[in-house]
C-alpha positions as CSV (number, residue, x, y, z in Angstrom):
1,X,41.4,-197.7,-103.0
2,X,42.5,-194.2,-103.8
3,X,39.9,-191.4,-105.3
4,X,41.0,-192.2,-108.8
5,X,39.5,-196.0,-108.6
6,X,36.6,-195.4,-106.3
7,X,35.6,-192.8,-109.5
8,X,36.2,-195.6,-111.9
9,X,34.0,-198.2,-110.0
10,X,31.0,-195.3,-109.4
11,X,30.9,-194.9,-113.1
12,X,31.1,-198.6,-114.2
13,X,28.2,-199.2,-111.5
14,X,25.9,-196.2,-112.8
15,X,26.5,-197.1,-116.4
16,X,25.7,-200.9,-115.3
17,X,22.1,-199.5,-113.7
18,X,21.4,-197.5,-116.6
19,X,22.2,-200.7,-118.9
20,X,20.0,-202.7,-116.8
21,X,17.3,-200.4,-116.7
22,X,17.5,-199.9,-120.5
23,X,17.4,-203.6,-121.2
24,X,14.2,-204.3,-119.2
25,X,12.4,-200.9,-120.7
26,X,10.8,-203.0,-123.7
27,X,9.8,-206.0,-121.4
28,X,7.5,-203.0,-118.9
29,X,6.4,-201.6,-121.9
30,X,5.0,-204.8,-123.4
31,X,3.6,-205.9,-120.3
32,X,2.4,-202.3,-119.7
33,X,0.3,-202.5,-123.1
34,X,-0.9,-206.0,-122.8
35,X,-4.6,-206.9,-122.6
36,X,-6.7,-209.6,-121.4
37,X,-7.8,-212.5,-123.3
38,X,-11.1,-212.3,-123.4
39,X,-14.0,-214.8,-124.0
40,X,-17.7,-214.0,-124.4
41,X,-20.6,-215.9,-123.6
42,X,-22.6,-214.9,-126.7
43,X,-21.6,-213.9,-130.0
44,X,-19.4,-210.8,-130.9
45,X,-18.7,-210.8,-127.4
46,X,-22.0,-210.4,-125.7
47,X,-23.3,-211.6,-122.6
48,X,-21.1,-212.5,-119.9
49,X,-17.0,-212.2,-120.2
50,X,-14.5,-213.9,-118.7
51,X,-10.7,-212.2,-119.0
52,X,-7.7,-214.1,-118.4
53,X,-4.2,-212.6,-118.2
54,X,-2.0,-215.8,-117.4
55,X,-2.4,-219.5,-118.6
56,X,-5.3,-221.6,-117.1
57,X,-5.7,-225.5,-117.1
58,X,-9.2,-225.4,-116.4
59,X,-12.0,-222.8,-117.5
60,X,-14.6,-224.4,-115.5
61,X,-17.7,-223.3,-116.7
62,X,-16.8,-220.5,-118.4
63,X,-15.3,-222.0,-121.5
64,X,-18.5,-224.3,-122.4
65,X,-20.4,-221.4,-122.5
66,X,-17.8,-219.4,-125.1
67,X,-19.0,-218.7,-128.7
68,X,-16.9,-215.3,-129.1
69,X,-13.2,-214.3,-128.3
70,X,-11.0,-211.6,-128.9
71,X,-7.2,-210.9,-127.8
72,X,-6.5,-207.8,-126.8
73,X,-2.8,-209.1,-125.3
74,X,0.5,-208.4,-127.4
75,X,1.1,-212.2,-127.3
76,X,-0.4,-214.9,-128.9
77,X,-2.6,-217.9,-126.8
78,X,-3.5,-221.2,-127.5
79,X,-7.4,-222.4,-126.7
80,X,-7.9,-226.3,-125.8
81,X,-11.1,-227.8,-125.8
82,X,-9.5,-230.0,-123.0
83,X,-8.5,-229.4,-119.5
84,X,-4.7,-229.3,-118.9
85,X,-3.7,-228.2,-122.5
86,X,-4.8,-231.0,-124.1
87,X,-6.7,-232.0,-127.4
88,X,-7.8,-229.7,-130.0
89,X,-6.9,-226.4,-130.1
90,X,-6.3,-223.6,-131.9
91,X,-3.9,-220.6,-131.7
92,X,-4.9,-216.5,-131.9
93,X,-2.9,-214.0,-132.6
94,X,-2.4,-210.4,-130.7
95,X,-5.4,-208.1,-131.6
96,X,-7.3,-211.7,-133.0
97,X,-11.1,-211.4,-132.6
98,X,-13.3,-214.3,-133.5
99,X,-17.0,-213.1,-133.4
100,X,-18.3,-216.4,-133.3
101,X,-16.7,-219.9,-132.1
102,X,-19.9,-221.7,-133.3
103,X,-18.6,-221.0,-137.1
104,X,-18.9,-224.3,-139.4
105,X,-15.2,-223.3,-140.0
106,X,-13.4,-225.0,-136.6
107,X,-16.7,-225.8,-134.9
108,X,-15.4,-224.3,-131.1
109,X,-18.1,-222.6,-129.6
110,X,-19.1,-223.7,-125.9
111,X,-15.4,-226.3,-126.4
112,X,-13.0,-224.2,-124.7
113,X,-11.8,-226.4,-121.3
114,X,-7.8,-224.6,-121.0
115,X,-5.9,-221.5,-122.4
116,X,-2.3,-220.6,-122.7
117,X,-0.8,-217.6,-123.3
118,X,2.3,-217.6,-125.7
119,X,5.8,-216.2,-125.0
120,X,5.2,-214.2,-128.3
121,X,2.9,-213.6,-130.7
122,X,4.1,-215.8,-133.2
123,X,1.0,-218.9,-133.7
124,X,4.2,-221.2,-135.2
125,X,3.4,-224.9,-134.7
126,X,-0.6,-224.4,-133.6
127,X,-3.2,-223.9,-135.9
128,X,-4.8,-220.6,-136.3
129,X,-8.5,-219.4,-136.1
């Protein structure tokens, strides 16, 4: 390979880094600036809280003692009152707060069994706090 093509291939190769490095630059940021879910033991997020960063099938004890949650992640999650994903559930959005689970409105406080956290923070096909 004479000098002309080993320049050729250095370039392609450094413009192919760069590229790269561009590309994931939004997916560091995100995760850079994402939060915790975070439930709260009492209302408006008093007493004891438990913060979750990644989906979790069981809450243990945790989520029967939740009356207050807030998401302070750039995605959306899903709450379960059911281990493994499973039963009711409803969806919050990035930046979501819900003062009080015990509301009349969905009735949720001390419920929550399982989270998942969302690929994005659209809520499409759950229903919403």
């Amino acid at each position: 390979m004479n000098t002309f093509h080993r320049s050729i291939v250095a370039a392609l190769t450094t413009a192919a880094t760069v590229c790269s490095a561009l590309a994931l630059a939004p997916t560091v940021q995100a995760d850079a600036l994402a939060g915790p879910l975070v439930i709260g033991q009492n209302q408006d997020l008093g007493g004891a809280q438990w913060r979750y960063t990644e989906s979790k099938t069981s809450l243990g004890a945790a989520g029967d003692q939740a009356s207050s949650v807030k998401n302070q992640d750039v995605v959306a999650w899903v709450l379960y009152d059911d281990t493994s994903h499973r039963d009711r559930h409803y969806c919050i959005p990035a930046t979501g707060y819900i003062p009080n689970l015990h509301d009349k409105k969905w009735n949720f406080g001390d419920k929550i069994s399982s989270v998942k956290r969302l690929g994005s923070n659209s809520c499409r096909g759950y229903p919403t706090f």
